[in-house]
MMTF fields as JSON, N, C-alpha, C and O atoms, coordinates in Angstrom:
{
  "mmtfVersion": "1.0.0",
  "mmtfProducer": "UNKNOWN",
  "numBonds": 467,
  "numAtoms": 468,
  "numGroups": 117,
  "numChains": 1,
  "numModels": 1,
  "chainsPerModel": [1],
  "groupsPerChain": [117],
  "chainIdList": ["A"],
  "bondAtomList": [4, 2, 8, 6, 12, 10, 16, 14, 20, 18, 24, 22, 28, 26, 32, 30, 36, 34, 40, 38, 44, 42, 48, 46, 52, 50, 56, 54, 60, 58, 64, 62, 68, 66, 72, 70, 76, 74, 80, 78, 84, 82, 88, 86, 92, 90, 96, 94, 100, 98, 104, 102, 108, 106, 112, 110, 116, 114, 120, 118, 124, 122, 128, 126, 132, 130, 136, 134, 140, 138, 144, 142, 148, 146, 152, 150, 156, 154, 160, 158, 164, 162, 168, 166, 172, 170, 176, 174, 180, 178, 184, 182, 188, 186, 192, 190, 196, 194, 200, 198, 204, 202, 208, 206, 212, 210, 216, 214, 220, 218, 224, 222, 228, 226, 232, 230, 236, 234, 240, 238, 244, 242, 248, 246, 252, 250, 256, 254, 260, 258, 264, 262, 268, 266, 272, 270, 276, 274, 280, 278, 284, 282, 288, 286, 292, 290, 296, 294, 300, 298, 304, 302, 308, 306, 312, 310, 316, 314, 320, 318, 324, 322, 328, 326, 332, 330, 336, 334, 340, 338, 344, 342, 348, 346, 352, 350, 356, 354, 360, 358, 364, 362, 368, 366, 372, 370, 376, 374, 380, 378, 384, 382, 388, 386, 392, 390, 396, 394, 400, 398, 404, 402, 408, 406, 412, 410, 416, 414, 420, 418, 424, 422, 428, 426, 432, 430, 436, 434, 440, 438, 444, 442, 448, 446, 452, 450, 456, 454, 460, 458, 464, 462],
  "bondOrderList": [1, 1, 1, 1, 1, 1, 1, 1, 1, 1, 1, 1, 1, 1, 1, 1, 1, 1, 1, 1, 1, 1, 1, 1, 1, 1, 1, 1, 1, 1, 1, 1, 1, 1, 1, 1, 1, 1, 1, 1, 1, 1, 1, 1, 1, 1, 1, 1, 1, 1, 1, 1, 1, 1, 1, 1, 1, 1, 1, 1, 1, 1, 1, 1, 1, 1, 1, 1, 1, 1, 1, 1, 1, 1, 1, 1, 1, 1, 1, 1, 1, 1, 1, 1, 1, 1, 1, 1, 1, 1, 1, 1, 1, 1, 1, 1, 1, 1, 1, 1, 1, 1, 1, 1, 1, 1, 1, 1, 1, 1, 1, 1, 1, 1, 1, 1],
  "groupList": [{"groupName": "UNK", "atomNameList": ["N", "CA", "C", "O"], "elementList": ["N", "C", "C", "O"], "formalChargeList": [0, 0, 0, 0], "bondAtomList": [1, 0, 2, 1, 3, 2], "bondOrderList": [1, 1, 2], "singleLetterCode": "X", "chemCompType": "L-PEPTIDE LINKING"}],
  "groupTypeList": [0, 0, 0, 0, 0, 0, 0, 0, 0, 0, 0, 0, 0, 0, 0, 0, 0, 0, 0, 0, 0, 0, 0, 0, 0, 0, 0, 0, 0, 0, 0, 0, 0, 0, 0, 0, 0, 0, 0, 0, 0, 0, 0, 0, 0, 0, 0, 0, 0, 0, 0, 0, 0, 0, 0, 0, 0, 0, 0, 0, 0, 0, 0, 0, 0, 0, 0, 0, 0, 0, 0, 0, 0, 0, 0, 0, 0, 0, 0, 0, 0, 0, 0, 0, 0, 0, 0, 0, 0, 0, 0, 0, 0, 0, 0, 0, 0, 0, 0, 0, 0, 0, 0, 0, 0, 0, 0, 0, 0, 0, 0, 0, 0, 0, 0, 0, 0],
  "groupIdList": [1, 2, 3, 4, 5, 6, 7, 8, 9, 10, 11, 12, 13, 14, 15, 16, 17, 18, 19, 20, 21, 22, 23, 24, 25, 26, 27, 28, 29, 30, 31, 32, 33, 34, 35, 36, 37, 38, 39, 40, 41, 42, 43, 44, 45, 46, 47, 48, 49, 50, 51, 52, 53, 54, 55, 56, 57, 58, 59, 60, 61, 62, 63, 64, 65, 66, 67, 68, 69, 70, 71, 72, 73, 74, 75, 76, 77, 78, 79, 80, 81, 82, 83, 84, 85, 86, 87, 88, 89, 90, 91, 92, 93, 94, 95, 96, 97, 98, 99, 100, 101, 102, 103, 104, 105, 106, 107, 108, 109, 110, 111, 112, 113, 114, 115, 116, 117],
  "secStructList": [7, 7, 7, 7, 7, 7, 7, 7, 1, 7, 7, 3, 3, 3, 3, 3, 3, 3, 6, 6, 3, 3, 3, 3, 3, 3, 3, 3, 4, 4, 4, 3, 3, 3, 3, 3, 3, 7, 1, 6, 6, 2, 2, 2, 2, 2, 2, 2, 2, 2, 2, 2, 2, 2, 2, 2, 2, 2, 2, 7, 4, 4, 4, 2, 2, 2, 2, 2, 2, 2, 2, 2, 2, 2, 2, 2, 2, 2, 2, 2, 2, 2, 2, 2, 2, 2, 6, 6, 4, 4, 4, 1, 7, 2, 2, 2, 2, 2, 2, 6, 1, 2, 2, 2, 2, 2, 2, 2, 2, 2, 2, 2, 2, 2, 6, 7, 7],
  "xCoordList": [-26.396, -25.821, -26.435, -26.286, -27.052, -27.304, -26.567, -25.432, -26.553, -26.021, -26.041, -26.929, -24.603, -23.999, -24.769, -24.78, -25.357, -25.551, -24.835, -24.224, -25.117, -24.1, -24.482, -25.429, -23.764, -24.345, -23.788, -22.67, -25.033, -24.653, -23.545, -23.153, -23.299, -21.919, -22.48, -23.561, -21.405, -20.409, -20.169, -20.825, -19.018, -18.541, -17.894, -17.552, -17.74, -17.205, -16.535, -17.234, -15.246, -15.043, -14.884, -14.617, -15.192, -15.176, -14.805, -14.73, -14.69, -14.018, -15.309, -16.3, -14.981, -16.355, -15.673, -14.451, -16.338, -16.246, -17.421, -18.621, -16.606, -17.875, -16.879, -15.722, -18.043, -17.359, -15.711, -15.015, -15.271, -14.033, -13.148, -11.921, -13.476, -13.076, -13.289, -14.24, -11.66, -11.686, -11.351, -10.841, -11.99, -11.848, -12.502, -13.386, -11.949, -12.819, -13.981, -13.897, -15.029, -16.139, -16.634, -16.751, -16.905, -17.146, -18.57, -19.365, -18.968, -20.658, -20.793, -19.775, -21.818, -22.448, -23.503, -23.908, -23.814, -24.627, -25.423, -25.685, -26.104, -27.36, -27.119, -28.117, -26.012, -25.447, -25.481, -25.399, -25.601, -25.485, -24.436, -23.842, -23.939, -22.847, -22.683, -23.541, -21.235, -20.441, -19.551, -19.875, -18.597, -17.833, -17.438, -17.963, -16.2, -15.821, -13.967, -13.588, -13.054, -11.808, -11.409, -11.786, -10.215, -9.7, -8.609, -8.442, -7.581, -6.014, -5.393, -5.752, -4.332, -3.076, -3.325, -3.453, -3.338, -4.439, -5.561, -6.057, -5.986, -7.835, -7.689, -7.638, -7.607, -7.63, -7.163, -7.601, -5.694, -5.731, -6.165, -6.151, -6.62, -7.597, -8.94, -9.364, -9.572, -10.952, -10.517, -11.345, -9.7, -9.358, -9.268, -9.812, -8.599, -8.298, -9.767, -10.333, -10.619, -11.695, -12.707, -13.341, -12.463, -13.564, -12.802, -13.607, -11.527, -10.738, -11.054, -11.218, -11.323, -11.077, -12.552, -12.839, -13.288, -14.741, -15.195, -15.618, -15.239, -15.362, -14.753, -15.135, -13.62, -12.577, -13.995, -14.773, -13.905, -14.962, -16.114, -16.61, -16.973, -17.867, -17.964, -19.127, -17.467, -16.751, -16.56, -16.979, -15.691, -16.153, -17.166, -17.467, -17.496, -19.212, -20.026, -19.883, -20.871, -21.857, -22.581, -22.751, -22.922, -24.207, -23.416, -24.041, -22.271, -21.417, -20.02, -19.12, -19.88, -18.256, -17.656, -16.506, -18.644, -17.541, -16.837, -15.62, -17.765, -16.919, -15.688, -14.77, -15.612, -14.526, -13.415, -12.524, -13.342, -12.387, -11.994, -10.818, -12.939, -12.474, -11.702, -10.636, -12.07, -11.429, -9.672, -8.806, -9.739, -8.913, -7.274, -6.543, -6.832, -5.712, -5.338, -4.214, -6.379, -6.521, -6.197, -5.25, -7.352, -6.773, -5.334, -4.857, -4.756, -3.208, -2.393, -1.49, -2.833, -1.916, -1.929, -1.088, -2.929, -3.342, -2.703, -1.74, -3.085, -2.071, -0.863, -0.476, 0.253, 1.251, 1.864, 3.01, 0.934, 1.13, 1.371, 2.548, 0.05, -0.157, 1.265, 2.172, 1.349, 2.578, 4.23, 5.184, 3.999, 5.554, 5.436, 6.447, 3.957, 3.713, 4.257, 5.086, 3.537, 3.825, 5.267, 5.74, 5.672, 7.711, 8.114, 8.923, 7.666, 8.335, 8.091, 8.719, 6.887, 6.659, 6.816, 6.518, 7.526, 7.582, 8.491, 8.098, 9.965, 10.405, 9.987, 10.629, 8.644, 7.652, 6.698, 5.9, 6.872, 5.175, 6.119, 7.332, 5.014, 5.351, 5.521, 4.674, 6.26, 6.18, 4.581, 4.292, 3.811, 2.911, 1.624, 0.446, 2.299, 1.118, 1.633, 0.823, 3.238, 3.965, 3.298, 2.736, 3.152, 2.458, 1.14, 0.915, 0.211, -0.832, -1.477, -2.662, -0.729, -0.751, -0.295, -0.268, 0.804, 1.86, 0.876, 1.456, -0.281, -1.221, -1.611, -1.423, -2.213, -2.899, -1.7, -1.825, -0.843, -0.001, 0.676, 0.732, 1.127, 1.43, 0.573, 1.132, -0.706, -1.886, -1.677, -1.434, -1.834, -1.225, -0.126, -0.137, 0.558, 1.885, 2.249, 2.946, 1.607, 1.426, 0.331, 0.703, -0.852, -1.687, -0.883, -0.868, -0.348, 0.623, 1.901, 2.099, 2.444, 3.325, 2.54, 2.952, 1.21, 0.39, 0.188, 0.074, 0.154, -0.412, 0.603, 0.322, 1.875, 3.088, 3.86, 5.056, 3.31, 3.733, 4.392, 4.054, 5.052, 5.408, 4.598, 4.646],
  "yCoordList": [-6.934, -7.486, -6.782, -5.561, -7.309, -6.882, -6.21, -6.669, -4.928, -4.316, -5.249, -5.771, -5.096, -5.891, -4.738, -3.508, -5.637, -5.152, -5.448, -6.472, -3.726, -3.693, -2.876, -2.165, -2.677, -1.723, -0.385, -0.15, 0.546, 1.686, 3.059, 2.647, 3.596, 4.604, 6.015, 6.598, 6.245, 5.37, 4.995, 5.184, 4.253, 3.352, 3.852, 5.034, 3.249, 3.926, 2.438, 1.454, 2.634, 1.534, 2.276, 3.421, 1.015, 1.717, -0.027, -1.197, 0.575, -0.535, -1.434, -1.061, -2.208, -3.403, -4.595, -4.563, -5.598, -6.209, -7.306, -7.031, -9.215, -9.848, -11.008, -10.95, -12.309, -13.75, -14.094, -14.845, -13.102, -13.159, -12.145, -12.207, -11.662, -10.602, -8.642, -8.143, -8.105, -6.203, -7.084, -8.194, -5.868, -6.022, -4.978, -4.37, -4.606, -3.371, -4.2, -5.015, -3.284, -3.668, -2.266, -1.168, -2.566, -2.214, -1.693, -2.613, -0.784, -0.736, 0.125, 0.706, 0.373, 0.94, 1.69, 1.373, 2.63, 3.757, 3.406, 2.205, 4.371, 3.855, 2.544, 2.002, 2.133, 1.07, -0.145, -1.166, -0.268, -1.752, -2.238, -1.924, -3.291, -3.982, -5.055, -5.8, -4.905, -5.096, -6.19, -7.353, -5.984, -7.308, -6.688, -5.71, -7.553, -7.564, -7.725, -8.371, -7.151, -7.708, -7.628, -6.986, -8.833, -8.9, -9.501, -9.654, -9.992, -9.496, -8.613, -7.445, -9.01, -7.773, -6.511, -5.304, -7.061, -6.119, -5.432, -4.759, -5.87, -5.249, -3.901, -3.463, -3.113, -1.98, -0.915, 0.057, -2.107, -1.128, -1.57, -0.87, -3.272, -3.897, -3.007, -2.287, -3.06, -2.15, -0.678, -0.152, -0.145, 1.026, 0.988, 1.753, 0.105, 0.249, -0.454, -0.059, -1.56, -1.24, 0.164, 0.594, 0.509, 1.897, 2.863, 3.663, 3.069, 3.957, 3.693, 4.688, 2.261, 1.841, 2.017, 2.42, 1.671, 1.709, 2.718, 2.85, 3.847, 5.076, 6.409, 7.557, 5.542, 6.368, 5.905, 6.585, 4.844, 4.489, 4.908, 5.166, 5.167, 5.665, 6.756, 7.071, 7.413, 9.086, 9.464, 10.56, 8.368, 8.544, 7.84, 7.938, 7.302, 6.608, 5.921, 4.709, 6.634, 6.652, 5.027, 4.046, 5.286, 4.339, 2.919, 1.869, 2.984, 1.697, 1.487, 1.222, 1.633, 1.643, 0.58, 0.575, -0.719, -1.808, -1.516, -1.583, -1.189, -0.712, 0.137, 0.129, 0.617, 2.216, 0.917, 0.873, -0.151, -0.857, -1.781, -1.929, -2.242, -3.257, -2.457, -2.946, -1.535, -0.429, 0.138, 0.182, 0.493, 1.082, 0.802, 1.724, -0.849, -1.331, -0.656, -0.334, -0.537, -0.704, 1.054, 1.592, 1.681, 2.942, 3.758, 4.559, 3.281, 3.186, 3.005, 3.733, 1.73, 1.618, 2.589, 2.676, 3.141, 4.256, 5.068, 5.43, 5.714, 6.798, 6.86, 8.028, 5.835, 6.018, 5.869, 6.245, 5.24, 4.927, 5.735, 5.984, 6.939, 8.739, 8.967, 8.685, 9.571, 10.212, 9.701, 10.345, 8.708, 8.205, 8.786, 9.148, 8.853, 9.222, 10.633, 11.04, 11.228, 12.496, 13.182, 14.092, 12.402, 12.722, 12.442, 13.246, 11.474, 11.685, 12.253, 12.121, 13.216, 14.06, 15.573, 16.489, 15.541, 16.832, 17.683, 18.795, 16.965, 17.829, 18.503, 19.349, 17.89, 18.137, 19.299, 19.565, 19.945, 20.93, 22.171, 22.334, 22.956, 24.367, 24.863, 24.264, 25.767, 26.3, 26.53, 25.944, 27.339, 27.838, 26.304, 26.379, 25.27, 23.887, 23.323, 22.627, 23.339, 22.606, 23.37, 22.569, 24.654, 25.801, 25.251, 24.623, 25.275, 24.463, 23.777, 23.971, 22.535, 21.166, 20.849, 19.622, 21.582, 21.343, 21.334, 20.76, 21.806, 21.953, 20.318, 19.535, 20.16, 18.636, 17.328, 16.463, 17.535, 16.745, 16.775, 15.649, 17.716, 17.742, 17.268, 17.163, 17.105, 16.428, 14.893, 13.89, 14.994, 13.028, 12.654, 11.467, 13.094, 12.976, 12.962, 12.201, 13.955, 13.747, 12.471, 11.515, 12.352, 11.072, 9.781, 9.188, 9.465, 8.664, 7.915, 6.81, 9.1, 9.296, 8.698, 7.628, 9.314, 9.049, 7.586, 6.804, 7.29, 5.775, 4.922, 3.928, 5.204, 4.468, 4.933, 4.699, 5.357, 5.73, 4.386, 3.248, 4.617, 3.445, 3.783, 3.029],
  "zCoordList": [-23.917, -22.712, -21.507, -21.485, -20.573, -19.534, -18.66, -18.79, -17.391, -17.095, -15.461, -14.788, -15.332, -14.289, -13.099, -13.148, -12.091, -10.881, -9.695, -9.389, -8.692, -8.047, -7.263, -7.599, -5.729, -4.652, -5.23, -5.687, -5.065, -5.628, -5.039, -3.947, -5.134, -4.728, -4.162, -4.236, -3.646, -3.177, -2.284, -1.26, -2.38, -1.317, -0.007, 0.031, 0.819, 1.884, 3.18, 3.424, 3.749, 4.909, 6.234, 6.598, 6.823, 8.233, 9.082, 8.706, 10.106, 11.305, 12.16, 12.789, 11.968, 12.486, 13.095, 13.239, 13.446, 14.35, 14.32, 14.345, 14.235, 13.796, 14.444, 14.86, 14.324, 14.733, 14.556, 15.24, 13.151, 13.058, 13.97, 13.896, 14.414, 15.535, 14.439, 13.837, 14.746, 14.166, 13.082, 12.936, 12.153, 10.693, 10.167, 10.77, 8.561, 7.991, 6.612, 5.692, 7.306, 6.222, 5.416, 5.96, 3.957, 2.831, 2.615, 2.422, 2.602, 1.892, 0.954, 0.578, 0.453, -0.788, 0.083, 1.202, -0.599, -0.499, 0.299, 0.354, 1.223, 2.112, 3.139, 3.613, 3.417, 4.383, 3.683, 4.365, 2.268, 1.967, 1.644, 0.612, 2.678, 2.681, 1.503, 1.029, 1.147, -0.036, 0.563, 0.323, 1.226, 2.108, 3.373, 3.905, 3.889, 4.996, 4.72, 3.743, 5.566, 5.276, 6.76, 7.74, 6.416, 8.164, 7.739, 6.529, 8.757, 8.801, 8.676, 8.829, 8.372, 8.791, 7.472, 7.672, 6.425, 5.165, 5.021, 4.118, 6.55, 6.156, 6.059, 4.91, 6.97, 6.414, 4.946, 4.331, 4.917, 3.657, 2.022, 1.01, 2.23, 0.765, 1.053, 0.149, 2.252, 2.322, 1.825, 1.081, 2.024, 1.473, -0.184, -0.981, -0.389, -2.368, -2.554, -3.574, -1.666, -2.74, -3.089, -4.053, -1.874, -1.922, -2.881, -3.358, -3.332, -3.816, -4.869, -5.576, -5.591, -6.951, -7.558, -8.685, -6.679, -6.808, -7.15, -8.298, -6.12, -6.227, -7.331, -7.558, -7.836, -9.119, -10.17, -10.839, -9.993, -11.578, -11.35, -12.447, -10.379, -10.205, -10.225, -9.971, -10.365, -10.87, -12.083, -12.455, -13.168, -14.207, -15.007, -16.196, -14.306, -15.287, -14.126, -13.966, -13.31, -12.667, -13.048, -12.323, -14.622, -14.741, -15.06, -15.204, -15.135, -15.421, -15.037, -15.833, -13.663, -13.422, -13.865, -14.303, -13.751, -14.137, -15.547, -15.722, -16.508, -17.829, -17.495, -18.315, -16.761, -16.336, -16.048, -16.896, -14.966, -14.238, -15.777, -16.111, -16.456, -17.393, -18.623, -18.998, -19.12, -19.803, -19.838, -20.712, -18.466, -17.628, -18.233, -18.595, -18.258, -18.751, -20.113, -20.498, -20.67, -22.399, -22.57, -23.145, -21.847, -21.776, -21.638, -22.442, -20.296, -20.119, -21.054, -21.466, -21.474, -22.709, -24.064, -24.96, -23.919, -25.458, -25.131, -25.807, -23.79, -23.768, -23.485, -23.519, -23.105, -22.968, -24.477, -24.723, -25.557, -26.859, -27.159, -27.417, -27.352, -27.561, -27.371, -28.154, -26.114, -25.464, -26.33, -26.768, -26.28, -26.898, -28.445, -29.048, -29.107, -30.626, -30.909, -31.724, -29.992, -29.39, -29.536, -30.217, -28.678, -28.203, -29.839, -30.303, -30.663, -31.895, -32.808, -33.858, -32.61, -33.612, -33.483, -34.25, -31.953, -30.998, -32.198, -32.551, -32.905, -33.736, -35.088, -35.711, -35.448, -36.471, -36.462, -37.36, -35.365, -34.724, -34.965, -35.092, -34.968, -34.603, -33.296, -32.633, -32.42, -31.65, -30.831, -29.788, -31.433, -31.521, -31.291, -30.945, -31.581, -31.707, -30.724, -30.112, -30.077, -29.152, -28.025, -27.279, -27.619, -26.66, -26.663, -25.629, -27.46, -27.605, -27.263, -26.995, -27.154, -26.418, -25.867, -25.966, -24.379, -23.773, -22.236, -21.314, -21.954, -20.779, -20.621, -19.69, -21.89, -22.165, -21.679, -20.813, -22.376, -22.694, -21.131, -20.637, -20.39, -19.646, -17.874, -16.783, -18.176, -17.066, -17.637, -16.967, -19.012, -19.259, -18.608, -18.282, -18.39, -17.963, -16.45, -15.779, -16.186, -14.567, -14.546, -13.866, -15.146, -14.986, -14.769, -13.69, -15.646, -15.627, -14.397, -13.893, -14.351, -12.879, -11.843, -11.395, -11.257, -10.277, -10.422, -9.479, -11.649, -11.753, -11.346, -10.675, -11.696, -11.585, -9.892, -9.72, -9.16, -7.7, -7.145, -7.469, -6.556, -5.665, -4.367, -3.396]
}
């Protein structure tokens, strides 16, 4: 399968101004423009794309779109994990619960962050 092309990272918005009047526009590395947003949203859809863009481009440089299409599927594993986890919590040793309580505990905050209001 061929590798989806795309302006490279990262991304960044800023405040512009065109036939449609203020609005925030989108680019990719080296000034290449990506879109444009305007209304009462622009600023903050131009914001989540550069946020979302830039998360995946962080963890996989050479293929973010895989990172964004992934992403759901991931969530779901680990909240799977975590619940597997909580029921085997009375099964472990002390010593294995200490262990894995650093790990387990950044999933957990991961999670939270994801679910913010």
């Amino acid at each position: 399968m061929e590798k989806t092309k795309h302006a490279p990272g990262p991304w960044r918005a800023f405040e512009t101004e065109d036939t449609r009047g203020k609005g925030w526009g989108v680019n990719g590395a080296g000034g290449l423009g990506v879109t444009s947003c305007h209304g009462t949203y622009a600023k903050a859809n131009a914001a989540l794309i550069v946020a979302a863009v830039n998360a995946c481009f962080a963890i996989n440089p050479d293929n973010p779109l895989a990172v964004a299409e992934a992403l759901p599927k991931l969530v779901e594993a680990l909240r799977e994990s975590l619940s597997r986890l909580d029921d085997l919590n009375n099964h472990i040793t002390m010593n294995e619960y200490n262990a894995s309580y650093p790990a387990i505990s950044k999933a957990r905050a991961a999670l939270a962050k994801l679910e913010e209001d």
